[in-house]
C-alpha positions as CSV (number, residue, x, y, z in Angstrom):
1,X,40.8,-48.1,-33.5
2,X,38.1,-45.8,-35.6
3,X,38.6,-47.3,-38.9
4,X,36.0,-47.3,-42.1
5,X,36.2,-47.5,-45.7
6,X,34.7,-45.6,-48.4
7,X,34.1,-47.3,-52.0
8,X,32.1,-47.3,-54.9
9,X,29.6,-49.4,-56.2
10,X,28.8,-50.7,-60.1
11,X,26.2,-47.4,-60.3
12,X,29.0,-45.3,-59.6
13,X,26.8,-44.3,-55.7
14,X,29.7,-44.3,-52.7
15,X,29.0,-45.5,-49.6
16,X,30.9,-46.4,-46.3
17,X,31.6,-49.1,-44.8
18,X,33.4,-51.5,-42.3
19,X,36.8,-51.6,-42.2
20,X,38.1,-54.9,-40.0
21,X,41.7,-55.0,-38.8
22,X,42.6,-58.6,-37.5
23,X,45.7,-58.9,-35.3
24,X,47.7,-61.3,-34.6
25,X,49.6,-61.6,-31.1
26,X,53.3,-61.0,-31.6
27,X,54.0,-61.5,-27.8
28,X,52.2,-60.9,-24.3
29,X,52.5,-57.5,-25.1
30,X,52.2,-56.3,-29.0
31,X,49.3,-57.9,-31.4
32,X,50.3,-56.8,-35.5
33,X,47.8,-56.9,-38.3
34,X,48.8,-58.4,-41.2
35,X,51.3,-56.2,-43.5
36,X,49.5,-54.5,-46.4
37,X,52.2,-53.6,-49.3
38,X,52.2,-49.3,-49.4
39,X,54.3,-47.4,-52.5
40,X,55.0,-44.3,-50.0
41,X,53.5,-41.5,-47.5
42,X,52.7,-38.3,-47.7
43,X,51.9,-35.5,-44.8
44,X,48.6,-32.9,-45.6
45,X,46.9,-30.4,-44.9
46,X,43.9,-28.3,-45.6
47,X,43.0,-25.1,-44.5
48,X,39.4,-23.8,-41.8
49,X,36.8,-23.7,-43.8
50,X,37.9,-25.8,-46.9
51,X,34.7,-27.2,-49.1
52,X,36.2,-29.6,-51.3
53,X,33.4,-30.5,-53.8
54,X,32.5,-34.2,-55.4
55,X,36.3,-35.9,-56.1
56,X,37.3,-39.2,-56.2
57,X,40.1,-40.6,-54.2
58,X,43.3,-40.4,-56.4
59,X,43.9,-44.0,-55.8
60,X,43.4,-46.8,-53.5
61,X,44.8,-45.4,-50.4
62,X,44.7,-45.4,-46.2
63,X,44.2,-41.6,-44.8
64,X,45.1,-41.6,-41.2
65,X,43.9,-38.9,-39.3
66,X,46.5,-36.8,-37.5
67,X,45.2,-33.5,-36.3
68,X,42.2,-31.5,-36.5
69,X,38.8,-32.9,-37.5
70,X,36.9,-32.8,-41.1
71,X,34.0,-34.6,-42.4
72,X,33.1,-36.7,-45.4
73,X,30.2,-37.1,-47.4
74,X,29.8,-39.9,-49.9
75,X,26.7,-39.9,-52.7
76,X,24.6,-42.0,-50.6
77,X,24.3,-39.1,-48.1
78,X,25.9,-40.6,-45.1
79,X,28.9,-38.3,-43.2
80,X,31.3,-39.2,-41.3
81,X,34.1,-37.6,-39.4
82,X,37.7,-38.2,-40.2
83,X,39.7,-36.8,-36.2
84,X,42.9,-37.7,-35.1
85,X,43.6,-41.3,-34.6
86,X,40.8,-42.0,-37.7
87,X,41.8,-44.6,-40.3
88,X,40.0,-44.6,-43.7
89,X,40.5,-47.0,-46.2
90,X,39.4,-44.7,-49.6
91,X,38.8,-46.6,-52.8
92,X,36.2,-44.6,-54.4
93,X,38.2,-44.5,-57.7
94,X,35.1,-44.2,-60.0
95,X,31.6,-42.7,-59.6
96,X,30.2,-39.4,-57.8
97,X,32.8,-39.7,-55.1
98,X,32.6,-38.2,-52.0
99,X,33.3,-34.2,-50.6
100,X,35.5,-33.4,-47.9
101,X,34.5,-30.2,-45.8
102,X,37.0,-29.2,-43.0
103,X,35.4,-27.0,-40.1
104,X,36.3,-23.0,-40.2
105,X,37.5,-24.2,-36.3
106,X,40.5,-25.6,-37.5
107,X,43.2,-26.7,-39.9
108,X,43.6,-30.7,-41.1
109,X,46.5,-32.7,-40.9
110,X,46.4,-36.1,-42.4
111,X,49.1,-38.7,-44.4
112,X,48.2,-40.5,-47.1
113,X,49.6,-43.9,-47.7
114,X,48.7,-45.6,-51.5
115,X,48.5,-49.4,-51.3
116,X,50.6,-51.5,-53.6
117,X,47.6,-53.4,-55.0
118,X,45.1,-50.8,-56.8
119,X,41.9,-53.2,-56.6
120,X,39.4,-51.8,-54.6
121,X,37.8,-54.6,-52.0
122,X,34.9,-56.4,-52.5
123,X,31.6,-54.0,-52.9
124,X,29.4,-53.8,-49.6
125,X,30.4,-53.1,-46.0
Protein backbone atom coordinates (compact mmCIF):
# COMPACT_ATOMS: atom_id res chain seq x y z
CA UNK A 1 0.00 0.00 0.00
CA UNK A 2 1.41 3.79 -0.99
CA UNK A 3 0.86 5.42 2.23
CA UNK A 4 2.67 8.75 3.68
CA UNK A 5 2.00 11.40 6.04
CA UNK A 6 2.16 15.01 5.85
CA UNK A 7 2.77 17.15 9.31
CA UNK A 8 4.08 20.14 10.66
CA UNK A 9 6.85 20.89 12.64
CA UNK A 10 7.37 23.53 15.86
CA UNK A 11 8.66 26.22 12.95
CA UNK A 12 5.46 25.87 11.39
CA UNK A 13 7.80 24.13 7.86
CA UNK A 14 5.71 20.77 6.63
CA UNK A 15 7.19 17.95 5.56
CA UNK A 16 6.39 14.27 4.61
CA UNK A 17 6.94 11.42 5.88
CA UNK A 18 6.49 7.67 6.61
CA UNK A 19 3.42 6.33 7.28
CA UNK A 20 3.69 2.38 8.70
CA UNK A 21 0.65 0.20 8.70
CA UNK A 22 1.27 -2.97 10.86
CA UNK A 23 -1.10 -5.91 10.30
CA UNK A 24 -2.04 -8.44 12.15
CA UNK A 25 -3.07 -11.93 10.55
CA UNK A 26 -6.77 -12.54 11.06
CA UNK A 27 -6.60 -15.93 9.26
CA UNK A 28 -4.56 -17.76 6.38
CA UNK A 29 -6.09 -15.46 4.34
CA UNK A 30 -6.87 -11.67 5.67
CA UNK A 31 -4.15 -9.63 7.84
CA UNK A 32 -6.11 -6.20 9.56
CA UNK A 33 -4.27 -3.22 10.90
CA UNK A 34 -5.22 -2.14 13.98
CA UNK A 35 -8.63 -0.03 14.09
CA UNK A 36 -8.11 3.79 14.20
CA UNK A 37 -11.42 5.55 15.73
CA UNK A 38 -12.84 7.92 12.46
CA UNK A 39 -16.00 10.67 13.15
CA UNK A 40 -17.27 10.03 9.38
CA UNK A 41 -16.38 10.04 5.44
CA UNK A 42 -16.81 12.17 2.89
CA UNK A 43 -16.49 11.61 -1.16
CA UNK A 44 -14.41 14.79 -3.25
CA UNK A 45 -13.57 16.10 -5.98
CA UNK A 46 -11.66 18.74 -7.71
CA UNK A 47 -11.77 19.91 -10.98
CA UNK A 48 -8.39 19.70 -14.30
CA UNK A 49 -6.35 22.19 -13.61
CA UNK A 50 -7.22 23.19 -9.92
CA UNK A 51 -4.17 25.19 -8.06
CA UNK A 52 -5.13 25.16 -4.65
CA UNK A 53 -2.67 27.55 -2.86
CA UNK A 54 -0.86 27.22 0.84
CA UNK A 55 -3.89 25.60 3.19
CA UNK A 56 -3.70 23.62 6.00
CA UNK A 57 -5.45 20.33 6.41
CA UNK A 58 -8.92 21.00 8.15
CA UNK A 59 -8.14 18.48 10.73
CA UNK A 60 -6.30 15.36 11.40
CA UNK A 61 -7.49 13.24 8.68
CA UNK A 62 -6.72 9.95 6.15
CA UNK A 63 -7.28 11.05 2.21
CA UNK A 64 -7.52 7.95 0.27
CA UNK A 65 -6.95 8.26 -3.22
CA UNK A 66 -9.79 7.07 -5.49
CA UNK A 67 -9.47 8.32 -8.99
CA UNK A 68 -7.39 10.57 -11.00
CA UNK A 69 -4.01 11.77 -9.89
CA UNK A 70 -2.88 15.27 -8.15
CA UNK A 71 0.16 16.36 -6.42
CA UNK A 72 1.15 17.87 -3.16
CA UNK A 73 3.64 20.26 -2.14
CA UNK A 74 4.57 20.81 1.48
CA UNK A 75 6.92 24.04 2.62
CA UNK A 76 9.97 22.03 2.62
CA UNK A 77 9.65 21.70 -1.16
CA UNK A 78 9.23 18.03 -1.53
CA UNK A 79 6.01 16.74 -3.96
CA UNK A 80 4.49 13.94 -3.96
CA UNK A 81 1.63 12.41 -5.83
CA UNK A 82 -1.61 11.44 -4.26
CA UNK A 83 -3.26 8.39 -7.49
CA UNK A 84 -5.73 5.99 -6.83
CA UNK A 85 -5.01 3.46 -4.23
CA UNK A 86 -2.71 6.48 -2.25
CA UNK A 87 -3.26 6.82 1.44
CA UNK A 88 -2.19 10.04 3.16
CA UNK A 89 -2.28 10.61 6.69
CA UNK A 90 -2.66 14.86 6.75
CA UNK A 91 -2.01 16.52 10.01
CA UNK A 92 -0.53 19.71 8.97
CA UNK A 93 -3.00 21.66 11.28
CA UNK A 94 -0.69 24.64 11.80
CA UNK A 95 2.12 26.28 9.80
CA UNK A 96 2.58 27.13 5.89
CA UNK A 97 0.76 23.99 4.94
CA UNK A 98 0.97 22.43 1.89
CA UNK A 99 -0.77 23.18 -1.93
CA UNK A 100 -2.63 20.79 -3.78
CA UNK A 101 -2.41 21.14 -7.74
CA UNK A 102 -4.47 18.58 -9.77
CA UNK A 103 -3.32 18.04 -13.56
CA UNK A 104 -5.49 19.90 -16.45
CA UNK A 105 -5.48 15.83 -17.61
CA UNK A 106 -7.99 15.03 -15.23
CA UNK A 107 -10.55 15.42 -12.50
CA UNK A 108 -9.79 14.07 -8.60
CA UNK A 109 -11.80 11.94 -6.63
CA UNK A 110 -10.81 11.30 -3.13
CA UNK A 111 -12.71 10.60 0.63
CA UNK A 112 -11.78 12.10 3.44
CA UNK A 113 -12.00 10.30 6.78
CA UNK A 114 -11.29 12.67 10.16
CA UNK A 115 -9.76 10.61 12.97
CA UNK A 116 -11.38 10.62 16.39
CA UNK A 117 -8.19 11.71 18.15
CA UNK A 118 -7.14 15.33 16.78
CA UNK A 119 -3.30 14.99 18.07
CA UNK A 120 -1.14 15.02 15.27
CA UNK A 121 1.79 12.09 15.63
CA UNK A 122 5.03 12.45 16.82
CA UNK A 123 7.16 15.19 14.56
CA UNK A 124 9.69 13.46 12.12
CA UNK A 125 9.13 10.72 9.54
Amino acid sequence: MNAFRMYATPDGESHFGDFDVSYEAMNEWISRAAAMGATNITFNTAKAGMDYQWHNAPRRQFVIGLSGTYEVVVSDGETRQVAPGTVLLAEDLTGRGHIMRVPVSNDVYYAAVPLEDQTPTAYGP
